[in-house]
C-alpha positions as CSV (number, residue, x, y, z in Angstrom):
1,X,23.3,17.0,31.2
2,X,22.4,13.5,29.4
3,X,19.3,13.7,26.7
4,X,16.7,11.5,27.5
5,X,16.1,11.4,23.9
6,X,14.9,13.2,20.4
7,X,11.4,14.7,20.1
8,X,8.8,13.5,17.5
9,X,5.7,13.3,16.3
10,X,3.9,9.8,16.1
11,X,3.2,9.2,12.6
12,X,-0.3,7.3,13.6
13,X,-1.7,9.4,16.0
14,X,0.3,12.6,15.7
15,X,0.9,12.9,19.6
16,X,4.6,13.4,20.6
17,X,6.8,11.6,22.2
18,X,10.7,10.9,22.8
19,X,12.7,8.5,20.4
20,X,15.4,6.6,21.5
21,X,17.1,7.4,18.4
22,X,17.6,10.6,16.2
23,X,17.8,8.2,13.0
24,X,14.2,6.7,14.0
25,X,12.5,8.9,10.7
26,X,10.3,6.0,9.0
27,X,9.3,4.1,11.7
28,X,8.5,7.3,13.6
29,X,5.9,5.5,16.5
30,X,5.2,6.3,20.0
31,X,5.1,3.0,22.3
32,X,1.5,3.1,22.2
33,X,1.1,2.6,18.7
34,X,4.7,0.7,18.1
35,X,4.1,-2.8,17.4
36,X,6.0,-5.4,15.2
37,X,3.7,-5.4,12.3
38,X,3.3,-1.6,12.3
39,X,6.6,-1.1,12.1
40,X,7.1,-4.0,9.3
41,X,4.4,-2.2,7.0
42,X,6.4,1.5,7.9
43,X,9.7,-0.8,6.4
44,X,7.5,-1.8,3.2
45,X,6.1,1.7,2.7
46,X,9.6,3.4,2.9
47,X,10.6,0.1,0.5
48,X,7.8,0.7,-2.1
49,X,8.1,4.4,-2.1
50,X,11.6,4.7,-2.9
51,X,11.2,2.4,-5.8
52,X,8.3,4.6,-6.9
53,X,10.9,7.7,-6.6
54,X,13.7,5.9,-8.1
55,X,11.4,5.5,-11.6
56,X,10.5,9.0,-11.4
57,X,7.0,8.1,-9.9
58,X,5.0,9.8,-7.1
59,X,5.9,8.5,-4.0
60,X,3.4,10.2,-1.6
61,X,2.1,7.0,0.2
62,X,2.1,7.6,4.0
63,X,2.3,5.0,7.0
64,X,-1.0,6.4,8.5
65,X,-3.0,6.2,4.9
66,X,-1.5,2.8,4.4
67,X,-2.7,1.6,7.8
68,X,-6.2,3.3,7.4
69,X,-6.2,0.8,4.2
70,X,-4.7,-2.4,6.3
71,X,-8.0,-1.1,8.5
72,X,-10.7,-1.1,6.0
73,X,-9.5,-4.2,4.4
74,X,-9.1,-5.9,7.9
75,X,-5.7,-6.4,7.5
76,X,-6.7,-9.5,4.7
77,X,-5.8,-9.5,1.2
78,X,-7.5,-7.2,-1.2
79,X,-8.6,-9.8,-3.6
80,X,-9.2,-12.4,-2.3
81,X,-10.3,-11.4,1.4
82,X,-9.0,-14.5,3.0
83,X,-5.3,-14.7,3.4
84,X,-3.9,-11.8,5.9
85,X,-2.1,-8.9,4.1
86,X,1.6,-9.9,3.7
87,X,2.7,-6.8,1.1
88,X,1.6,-4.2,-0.5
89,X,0.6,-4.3,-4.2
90,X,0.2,-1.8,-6.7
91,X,-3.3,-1.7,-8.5
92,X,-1.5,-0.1,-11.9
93,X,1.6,-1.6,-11.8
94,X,4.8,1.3,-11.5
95,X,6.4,-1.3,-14.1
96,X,2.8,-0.2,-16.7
97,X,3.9,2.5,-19.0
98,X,1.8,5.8,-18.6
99,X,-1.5,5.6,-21.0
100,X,-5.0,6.1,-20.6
101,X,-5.7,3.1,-18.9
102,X,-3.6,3.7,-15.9
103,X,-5.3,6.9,-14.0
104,X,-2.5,6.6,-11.5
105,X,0.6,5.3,-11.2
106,X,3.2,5.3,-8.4
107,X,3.2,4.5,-4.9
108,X,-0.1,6.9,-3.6
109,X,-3.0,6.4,-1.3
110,X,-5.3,5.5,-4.6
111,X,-3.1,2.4,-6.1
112,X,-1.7,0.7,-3.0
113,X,-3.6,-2.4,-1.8
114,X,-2.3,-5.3,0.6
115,X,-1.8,-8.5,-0.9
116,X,-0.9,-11.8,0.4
117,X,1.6,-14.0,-1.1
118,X,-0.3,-16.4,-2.9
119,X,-2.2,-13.5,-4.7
120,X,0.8,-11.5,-5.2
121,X,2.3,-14.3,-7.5
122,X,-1.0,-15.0,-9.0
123,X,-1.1,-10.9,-10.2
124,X,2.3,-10.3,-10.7
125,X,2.9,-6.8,-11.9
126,X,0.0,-7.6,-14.6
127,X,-2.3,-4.1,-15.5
128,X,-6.0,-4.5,-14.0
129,X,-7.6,-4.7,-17.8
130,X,-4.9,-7.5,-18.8
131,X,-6.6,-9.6,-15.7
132,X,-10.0,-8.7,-16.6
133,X,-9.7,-9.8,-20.5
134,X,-7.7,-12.8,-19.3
135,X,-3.9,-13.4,-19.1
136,X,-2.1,-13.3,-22.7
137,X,-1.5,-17.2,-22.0
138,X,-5.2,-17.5,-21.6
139,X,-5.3,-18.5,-17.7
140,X,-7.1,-17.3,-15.2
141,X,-6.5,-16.0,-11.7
142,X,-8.2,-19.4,-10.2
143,X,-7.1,-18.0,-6.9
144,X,-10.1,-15.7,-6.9
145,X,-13.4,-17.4,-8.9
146,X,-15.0,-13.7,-8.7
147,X,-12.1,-11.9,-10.3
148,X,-14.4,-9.1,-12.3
149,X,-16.2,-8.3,-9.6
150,X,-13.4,-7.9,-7.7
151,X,-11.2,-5.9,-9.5
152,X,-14.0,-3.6,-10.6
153,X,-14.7,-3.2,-6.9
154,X,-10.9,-2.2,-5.4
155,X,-10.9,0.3,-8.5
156,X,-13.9,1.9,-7.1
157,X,-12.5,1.5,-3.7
158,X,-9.2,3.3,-4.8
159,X,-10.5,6.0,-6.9
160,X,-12.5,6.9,-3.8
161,X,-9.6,6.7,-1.7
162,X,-7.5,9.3,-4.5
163,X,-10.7,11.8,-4.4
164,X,-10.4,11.8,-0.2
165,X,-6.8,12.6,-0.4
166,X,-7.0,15.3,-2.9
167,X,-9.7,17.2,-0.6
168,X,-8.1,20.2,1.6
């Protein structure tokens, strides 16, 4: 007797369904909630979170909390709410040593935040307070004129965000 294929469980909305595959483990999707740029973010999560794991960082990040945060940011940029979201930026950089300043680090539902390009080269893997005082050459992000505000803003947003996920 022929399979018709593998049983899983759709990472968004946790209904089951049969894959094609028995490799599909990342991009796990039924066809309802398979599109394109769903499965390019499930690629950049599985990217991002084996670089976390690969420094020794938590890697706990999942497709479902990363969409929820495409969602609230409607799928635009973080900072500067404009551009759509073309990657997925960590607040506290993994490259940041561990210190005080840095409540989290790692790829995890309270310092992931999508980013578009133009931003993403802008930011670089610069620590939040090193953008608030200024870059050490003394530019400023002139991307986004509100810069303060909006930092201050997606670390309130993300501290929330680490508080939800620790709840039972």
């Amino acid at each position: 007797m022929k399979r018709l294929g593998y049983e899983r469980v759709c990472l968004l909305c946790d209904r089951k369904y049969l894959a094609r595959v028995a490799t599909e483990i990342y991009t796990r999707m039924c066809d309802d909630c398979r599109t394109e740029e769903k499965l390019r973010m499930a690629k950049i999560v599985r990217r991002q979170c084996i670089r976390a794991m690969d420094l020794g960082l938590p890697a706990t990040l999942t497709l479902k909390q990363w969409i929820a945060t495409l969602d609230h940011f409607d799928w635009k940029c973080a900072y500067c709410r404009i551009s759509p979201a073309e990657a997925l930026d960590h607040f506290f950089p993994l490259s940041s040593p561990p210190s005080f300043l840095c409540r989290v680090r790692g790829t995890t539902v309270d310092n992931c935040l999508p980013i578009c390009r133009t931003c993403n080269s802008s930011k670089q893997d610069l620590h939040p307070t090193i953008i608030l005082r200024g870059y050490p050459s003394g530019k400023q992000m002139t991307i986004i004129p509100n810069i303060v505000e909006v930092i201050r803003s997606l670390d309130k947003y993300l501290t929330g965000r680490g508080i939800e996920a620790k709840k039972p």
